[in-house]
Each structure stands twice: as C-alpha cells, then as structure tokens.
Backbone as a printed PyTorch tensor [residue, N CA C, xyz], in Angstrom:
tensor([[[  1.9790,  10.3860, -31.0130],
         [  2.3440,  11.7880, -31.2190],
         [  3.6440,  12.0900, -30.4930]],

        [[  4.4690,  13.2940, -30.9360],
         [  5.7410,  13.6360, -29.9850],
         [  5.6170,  13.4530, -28.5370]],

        [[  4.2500,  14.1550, -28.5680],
         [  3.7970,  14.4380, -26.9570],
         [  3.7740,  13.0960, -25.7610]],

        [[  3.4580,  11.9710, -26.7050],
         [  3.8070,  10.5220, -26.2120],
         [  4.8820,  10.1670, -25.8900]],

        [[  6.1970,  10.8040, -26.8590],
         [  7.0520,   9.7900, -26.9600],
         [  8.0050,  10.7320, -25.8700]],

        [[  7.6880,  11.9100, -25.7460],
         [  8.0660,  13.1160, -24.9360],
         [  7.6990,  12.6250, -23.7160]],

        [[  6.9010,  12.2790, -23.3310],
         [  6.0290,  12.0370, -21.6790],
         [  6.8780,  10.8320, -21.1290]],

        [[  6.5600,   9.3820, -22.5650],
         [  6.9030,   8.6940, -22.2260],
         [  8.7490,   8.2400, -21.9880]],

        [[  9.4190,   9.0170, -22.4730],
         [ 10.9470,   9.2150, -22.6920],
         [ 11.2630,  10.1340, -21.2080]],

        [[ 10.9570,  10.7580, -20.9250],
         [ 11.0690,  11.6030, -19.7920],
         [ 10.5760,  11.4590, -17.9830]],

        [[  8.8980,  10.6520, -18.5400],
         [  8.8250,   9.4990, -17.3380],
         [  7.7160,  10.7530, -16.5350]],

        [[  7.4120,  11.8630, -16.9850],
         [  6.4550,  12.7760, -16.4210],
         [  5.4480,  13.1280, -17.2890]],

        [[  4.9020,  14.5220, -16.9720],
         [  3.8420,  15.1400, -18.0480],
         [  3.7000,  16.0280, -17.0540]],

        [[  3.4610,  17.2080, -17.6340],
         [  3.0520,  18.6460, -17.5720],
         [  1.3280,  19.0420, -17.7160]],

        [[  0.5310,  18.7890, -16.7150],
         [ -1.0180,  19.3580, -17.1820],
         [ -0.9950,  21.0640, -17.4530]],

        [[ -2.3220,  21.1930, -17.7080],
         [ -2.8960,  22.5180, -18.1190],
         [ -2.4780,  23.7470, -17.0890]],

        [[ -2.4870,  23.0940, -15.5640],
         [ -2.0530,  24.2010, -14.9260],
         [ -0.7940,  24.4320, -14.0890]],

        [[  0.5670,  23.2500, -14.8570],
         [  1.7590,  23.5130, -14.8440],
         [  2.3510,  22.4180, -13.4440]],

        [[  1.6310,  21.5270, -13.0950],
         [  1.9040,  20.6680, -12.4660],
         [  2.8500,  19.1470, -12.4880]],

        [[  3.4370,  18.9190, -11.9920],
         [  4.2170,  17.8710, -12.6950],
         [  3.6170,  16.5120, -12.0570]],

        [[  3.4610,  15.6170, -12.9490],
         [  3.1000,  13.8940, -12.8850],
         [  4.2850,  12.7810, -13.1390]],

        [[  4.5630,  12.0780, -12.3260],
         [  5.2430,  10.8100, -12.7110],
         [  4.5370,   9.9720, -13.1840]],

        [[  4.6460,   9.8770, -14.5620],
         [  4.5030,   9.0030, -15.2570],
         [  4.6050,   7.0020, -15.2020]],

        [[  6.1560,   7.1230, -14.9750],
         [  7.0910,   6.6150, -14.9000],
         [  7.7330,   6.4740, -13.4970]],

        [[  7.2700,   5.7520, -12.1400],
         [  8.2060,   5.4520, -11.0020],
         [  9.0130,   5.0440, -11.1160]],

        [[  9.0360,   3.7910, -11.2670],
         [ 10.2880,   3.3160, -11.8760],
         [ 12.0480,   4.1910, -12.8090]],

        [[ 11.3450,   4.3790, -13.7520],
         [ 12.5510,   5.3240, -14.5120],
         [ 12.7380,   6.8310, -13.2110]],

        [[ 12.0190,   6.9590, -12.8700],
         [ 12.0290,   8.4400, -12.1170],
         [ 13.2710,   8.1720, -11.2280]],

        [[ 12.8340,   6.9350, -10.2280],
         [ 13.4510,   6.3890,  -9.4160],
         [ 15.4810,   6.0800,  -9.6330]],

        [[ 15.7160,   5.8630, -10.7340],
         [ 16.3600,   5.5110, -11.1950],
         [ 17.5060,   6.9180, -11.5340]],

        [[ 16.8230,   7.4560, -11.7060],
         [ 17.0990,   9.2090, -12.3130],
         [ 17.7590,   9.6990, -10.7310]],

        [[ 16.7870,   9.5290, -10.0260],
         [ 17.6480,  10.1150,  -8.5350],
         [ 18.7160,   9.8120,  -8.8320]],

        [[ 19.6570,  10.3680,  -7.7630],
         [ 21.2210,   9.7690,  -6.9540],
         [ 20.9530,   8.9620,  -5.6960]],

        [[ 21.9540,   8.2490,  -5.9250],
         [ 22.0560,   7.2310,  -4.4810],
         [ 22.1630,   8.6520,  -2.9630]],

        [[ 23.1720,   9.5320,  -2.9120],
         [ 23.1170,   9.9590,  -2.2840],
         [ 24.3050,   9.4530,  -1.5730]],

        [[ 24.6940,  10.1230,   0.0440],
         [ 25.8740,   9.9230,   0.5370],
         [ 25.5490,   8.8290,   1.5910]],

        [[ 24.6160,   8.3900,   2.1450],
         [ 24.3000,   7.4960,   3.1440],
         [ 23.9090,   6.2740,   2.5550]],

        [[ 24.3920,   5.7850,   3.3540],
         [ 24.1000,   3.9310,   3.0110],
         [ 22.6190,   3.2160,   3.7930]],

        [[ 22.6720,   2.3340,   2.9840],
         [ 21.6870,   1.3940,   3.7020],
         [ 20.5810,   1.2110,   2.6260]],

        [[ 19.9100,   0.4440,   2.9780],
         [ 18.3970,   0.0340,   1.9840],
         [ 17.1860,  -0.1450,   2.6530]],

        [[ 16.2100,   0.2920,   1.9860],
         [ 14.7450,   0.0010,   2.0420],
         [ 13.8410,  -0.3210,   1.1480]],

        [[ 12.5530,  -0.8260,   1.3520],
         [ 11.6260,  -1.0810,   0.4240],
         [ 10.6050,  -0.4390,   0.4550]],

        [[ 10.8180,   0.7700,  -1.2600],
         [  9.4660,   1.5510,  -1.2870],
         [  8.3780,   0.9110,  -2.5110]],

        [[  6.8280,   1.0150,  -1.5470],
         [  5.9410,   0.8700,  -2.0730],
         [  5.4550,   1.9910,  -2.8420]],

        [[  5.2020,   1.9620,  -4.3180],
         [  4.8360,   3.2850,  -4.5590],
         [  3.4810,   2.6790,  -4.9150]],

        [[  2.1110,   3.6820,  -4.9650],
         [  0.4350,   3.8100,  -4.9310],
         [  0.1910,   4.4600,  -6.0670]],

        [[ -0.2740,   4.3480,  -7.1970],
         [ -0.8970,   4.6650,  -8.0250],
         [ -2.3100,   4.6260,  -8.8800]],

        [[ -3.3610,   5.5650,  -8.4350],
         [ -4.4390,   5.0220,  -8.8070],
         [ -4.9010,   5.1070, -10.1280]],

        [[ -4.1130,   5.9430, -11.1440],
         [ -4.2880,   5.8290, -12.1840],
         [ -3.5440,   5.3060, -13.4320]],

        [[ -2.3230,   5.1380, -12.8920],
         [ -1.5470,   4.1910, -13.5460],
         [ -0.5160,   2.4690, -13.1850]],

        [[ -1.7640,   2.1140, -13.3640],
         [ -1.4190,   0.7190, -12.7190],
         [  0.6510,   0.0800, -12.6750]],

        [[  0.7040,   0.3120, -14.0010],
         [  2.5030,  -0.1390, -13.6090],
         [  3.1480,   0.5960, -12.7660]],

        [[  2.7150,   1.3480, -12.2920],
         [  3.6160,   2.0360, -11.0690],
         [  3.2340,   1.8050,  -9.9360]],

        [[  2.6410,   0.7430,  -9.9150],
         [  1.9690,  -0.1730,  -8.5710],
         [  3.5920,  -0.8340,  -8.1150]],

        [[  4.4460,  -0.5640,  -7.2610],
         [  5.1700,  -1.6670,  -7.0010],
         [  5.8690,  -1.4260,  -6.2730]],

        [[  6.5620,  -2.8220,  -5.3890],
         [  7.5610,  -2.5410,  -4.2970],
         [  8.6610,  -2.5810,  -5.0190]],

        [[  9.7030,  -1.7010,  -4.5360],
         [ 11.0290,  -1.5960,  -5.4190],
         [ 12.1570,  -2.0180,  -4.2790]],

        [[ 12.9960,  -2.5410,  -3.8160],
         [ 14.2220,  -2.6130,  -3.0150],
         [ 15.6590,  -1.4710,  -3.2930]],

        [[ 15.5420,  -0.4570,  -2.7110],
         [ 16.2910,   0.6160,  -2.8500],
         [ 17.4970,   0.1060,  -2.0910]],

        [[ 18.6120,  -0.1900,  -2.4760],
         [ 20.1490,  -0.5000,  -1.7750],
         [ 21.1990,   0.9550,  -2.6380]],

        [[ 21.7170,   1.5290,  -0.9760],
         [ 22.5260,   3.0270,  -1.4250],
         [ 23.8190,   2.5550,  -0.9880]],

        [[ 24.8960,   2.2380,  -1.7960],
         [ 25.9270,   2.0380,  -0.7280],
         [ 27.1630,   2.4410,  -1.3020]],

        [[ 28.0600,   3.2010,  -0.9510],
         [ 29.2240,   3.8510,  -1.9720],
         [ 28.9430,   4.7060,  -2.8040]],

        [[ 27.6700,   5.3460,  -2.2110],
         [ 27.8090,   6.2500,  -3.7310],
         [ 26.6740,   5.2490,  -4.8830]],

        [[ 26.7920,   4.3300,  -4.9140],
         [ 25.9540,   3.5620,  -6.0780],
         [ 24.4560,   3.3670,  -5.4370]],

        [[ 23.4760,   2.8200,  -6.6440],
         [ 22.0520,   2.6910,  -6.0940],
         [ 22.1830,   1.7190,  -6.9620]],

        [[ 21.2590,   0.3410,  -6.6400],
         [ 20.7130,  -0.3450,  -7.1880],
         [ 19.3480,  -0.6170,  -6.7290]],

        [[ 18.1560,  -0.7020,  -7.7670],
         [ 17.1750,  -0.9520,  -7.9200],
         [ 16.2730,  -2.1500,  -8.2470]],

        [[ 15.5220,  -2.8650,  -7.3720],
         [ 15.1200,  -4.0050,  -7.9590],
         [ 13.7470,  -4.5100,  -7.5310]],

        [[ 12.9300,  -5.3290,  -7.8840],
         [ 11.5130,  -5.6600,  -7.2080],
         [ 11.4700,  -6.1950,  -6.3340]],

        [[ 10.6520,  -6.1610,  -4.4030],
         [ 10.8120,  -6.6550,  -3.8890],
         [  9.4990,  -7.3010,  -3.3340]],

        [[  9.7180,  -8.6870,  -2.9830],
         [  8.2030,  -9.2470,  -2.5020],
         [  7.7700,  -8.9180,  -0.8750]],

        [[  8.8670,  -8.1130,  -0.2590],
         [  9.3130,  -8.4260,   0.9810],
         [  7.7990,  -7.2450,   1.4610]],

        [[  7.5950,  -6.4750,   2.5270],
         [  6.4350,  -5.4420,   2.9990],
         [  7.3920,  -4.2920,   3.2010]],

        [[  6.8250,  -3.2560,   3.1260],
         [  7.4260,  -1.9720,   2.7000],
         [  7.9370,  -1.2150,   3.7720]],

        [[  8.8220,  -0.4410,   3.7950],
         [  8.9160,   0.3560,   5.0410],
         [  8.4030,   1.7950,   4.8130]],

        [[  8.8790,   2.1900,   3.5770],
         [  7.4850,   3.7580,   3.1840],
         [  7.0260,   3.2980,   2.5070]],

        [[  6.0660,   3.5920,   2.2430],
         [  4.1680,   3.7020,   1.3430],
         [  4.3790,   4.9240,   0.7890]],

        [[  4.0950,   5.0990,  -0.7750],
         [  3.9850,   6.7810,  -0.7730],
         [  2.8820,   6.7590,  -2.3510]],

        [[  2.1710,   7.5720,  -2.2970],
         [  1.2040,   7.8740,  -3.1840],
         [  1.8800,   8.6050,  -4.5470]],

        [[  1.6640,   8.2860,  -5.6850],
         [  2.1190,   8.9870,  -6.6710],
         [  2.5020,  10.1270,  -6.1510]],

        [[  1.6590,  11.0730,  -6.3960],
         [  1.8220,  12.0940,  -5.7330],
         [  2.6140,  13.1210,  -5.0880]],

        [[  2.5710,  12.2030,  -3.9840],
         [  3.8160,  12.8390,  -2.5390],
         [  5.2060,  11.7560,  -3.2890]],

        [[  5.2700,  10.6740,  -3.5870],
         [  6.6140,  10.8780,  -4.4740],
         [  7.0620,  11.9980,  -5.6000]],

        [[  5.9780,  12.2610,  -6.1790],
         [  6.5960,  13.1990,  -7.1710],
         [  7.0550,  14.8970,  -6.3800]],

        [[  6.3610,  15.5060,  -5.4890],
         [  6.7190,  16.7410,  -4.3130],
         [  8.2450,  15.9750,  -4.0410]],

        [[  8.6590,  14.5220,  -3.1980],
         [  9.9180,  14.6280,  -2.7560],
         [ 10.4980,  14.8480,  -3.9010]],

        [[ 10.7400,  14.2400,  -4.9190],
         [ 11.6030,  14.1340,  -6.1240],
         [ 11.9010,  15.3400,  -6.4640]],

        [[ 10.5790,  15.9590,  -6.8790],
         [ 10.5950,  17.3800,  -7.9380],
         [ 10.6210,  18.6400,  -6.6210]],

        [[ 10.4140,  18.4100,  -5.4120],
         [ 10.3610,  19.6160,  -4.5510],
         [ 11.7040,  20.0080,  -4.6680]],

        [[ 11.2090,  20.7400,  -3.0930],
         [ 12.5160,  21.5920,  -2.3840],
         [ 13.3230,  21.3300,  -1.4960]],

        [[ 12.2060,  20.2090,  -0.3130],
         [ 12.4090,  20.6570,   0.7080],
         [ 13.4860,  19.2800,   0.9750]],

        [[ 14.3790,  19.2280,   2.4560],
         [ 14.9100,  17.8890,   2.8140],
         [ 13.7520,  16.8480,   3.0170]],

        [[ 14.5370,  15.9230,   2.9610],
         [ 13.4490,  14.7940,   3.2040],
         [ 13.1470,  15.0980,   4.4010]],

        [[ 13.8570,  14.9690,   5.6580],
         [ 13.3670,  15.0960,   6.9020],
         [ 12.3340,  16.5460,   6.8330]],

        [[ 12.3760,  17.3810,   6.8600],
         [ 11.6170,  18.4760,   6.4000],
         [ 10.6350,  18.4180,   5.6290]],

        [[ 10.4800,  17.2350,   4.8880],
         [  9.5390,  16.7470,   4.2180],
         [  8.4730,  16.0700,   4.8540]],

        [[  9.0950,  15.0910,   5.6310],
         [  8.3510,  14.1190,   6.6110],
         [  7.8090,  14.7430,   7.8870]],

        [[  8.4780,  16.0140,   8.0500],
         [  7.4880,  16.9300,   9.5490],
         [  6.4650,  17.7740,   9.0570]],

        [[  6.8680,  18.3000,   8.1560],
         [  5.5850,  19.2980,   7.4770],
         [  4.1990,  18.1380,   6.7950]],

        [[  4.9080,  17.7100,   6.0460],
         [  3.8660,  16.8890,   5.1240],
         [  3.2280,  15.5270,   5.5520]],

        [[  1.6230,  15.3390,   4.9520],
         [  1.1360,  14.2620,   5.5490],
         [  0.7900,  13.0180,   4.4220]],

        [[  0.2420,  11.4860,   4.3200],
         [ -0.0950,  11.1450,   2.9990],
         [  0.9620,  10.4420,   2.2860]],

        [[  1.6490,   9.8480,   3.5080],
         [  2.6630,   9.1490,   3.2970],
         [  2.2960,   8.2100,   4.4820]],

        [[  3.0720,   6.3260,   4.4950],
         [  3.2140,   6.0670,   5.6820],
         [  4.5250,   5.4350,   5.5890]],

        [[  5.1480,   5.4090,   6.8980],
         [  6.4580,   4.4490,   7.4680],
         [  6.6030,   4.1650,   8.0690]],

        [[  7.1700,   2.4840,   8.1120],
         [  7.1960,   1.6120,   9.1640],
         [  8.8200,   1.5770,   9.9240]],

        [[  9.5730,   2.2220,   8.6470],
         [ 10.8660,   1.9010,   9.3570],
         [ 11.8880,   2.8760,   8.4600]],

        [[ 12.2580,   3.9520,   8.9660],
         [ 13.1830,   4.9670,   8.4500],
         [ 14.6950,   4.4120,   8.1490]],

        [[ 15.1340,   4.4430,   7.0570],
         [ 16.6930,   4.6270,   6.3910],
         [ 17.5260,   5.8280,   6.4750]],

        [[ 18.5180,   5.5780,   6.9800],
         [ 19.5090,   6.3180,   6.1520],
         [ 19.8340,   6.3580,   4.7490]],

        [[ 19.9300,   5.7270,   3.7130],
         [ 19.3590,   5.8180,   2.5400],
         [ 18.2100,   6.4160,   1.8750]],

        [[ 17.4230,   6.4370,   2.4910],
         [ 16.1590,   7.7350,   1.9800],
         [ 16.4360,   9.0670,   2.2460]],

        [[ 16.8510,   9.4630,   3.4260],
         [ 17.5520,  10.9760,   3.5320],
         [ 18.3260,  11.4000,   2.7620]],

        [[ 19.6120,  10.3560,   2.3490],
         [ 20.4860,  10.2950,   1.4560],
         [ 20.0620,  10.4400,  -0.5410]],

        [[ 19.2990,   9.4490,  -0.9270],
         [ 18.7970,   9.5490,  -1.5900],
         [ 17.5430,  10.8610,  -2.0120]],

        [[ 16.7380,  10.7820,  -1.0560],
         [ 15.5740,  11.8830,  -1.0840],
         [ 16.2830,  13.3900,  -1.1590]],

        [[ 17.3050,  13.4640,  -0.3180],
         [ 17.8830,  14.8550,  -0.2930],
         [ 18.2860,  15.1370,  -1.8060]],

        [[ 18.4100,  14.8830,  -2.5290],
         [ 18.7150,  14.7660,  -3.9650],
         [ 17.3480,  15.0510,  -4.8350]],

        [[ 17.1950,  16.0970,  -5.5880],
         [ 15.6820,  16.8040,  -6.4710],
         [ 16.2270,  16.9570,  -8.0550]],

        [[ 15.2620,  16.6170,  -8.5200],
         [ 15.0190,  16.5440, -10.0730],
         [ 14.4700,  18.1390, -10.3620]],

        [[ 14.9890,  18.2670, -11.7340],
         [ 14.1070,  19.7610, -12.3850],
         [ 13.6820,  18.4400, -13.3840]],

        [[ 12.7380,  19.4230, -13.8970],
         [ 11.5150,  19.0720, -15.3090],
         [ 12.2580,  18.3790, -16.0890]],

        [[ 13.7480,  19.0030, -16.0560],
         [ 14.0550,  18.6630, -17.7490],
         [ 14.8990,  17.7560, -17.5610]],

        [[ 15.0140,  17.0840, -16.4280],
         [ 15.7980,  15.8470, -16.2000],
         [ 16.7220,  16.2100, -15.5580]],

        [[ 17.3930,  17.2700, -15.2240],
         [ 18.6590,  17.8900, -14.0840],
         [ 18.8190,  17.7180, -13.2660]],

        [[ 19.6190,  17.9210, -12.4420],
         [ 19.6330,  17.7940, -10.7760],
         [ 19.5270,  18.7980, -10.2370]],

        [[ 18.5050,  19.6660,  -9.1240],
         [ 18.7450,  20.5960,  -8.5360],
         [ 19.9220,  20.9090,  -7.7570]]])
C-alpha cells in the first residue's frame, strides 16, 4: 500500500496518537548532519521490534562530512529505538539531553555526538 512505501521511503511512521517511530536507523542516521565537531564513535542502536535496526554503526564527523559504516568494535552509546528517535526528532541539545533524560548508556563521550546530535529532523524530512 502507499502507506508502506511512505513509511518505508521516509524511514518513520506516525501511530494513532501522533507519535513518531524510526523505522529505519540506519537511513535516519544518515539524514542527520555531521555537524561542526570532529571525531568518531560507535553507536549501538536496540530495537525490540524491529530486528534490522539491531546494529553497531561507526559514526566518523570530520570537516563537515559524516561517514557511516558497520562496526564489530563495542559501543560507546547504547541507545534504545526510542530515545534515538526524542534525540533526532526532539528539541533539546544533546548535552541537555543527556542531564535530563534517562535509558540510554555511555561508555565514552564524543565530540562528534554533540556535533552531530545538536542537529534535529522534522517529520517531513527537514532540518530543524
């Protein structure tokens, strides 16, 4: 149906009471900006209902560019569907993110995640 090719083209979905889902980590991921800070980490993203979004990704920010790739290495954030989709689609800074909010873990903070994270998606694929 549209509604498939809509969800699946876009990498989210919209439930009944206006909530947003990542579909799609990967593509989501990708959609960010690198951001102004350099450096790399490896995020684990948790998904209990959609198994391909089980995975460690190797986030490298450097110049302005992002590259994305699979990593076998152990993670430095852990983050649950979920609380990835709040940083992405929220408001708040990442750091502001990480004092208020819980349901995440990290072993080892980037400059590249501030950089990157400070950067928010709208619904329709935009940049806040």
């Amino acid at each position: 149906s549209n509604d498939l090719l809509f969800l699946g083209f876009h990498g989210y979905s919209n439930d009944e009471s206006g909530m947003v889902r990542i579909i799609n980590a990967e593509a989501i991921l990708r959609q960010v900006p690198a951001g102004k800070r350099d450096g790399a980490f490896v995020l684990e993203v948790v998904d209990e209902q959609i198994p391909a979004n089980n995975a460690r990704w190797l986030i490298t920010c450097q110049d302005g560019e992002k590259t994305i790739v699979e990593a076998n290495r152990d993670w430095d954030i852990q983050l649950p569907i979920a609380v990835l989709t709040r940083i992405v689609y929220g408001t708040q800074t990442f750091a502001d993110f990480l004092e208020c909010n819980a349901g995440y873990d990290m072993r080892m903070r980037s400059p590249a995640m501030d950089g990157m994270f400070g950067h928010h998606l709208t619904i329709d694929g935009g940049e806040k």
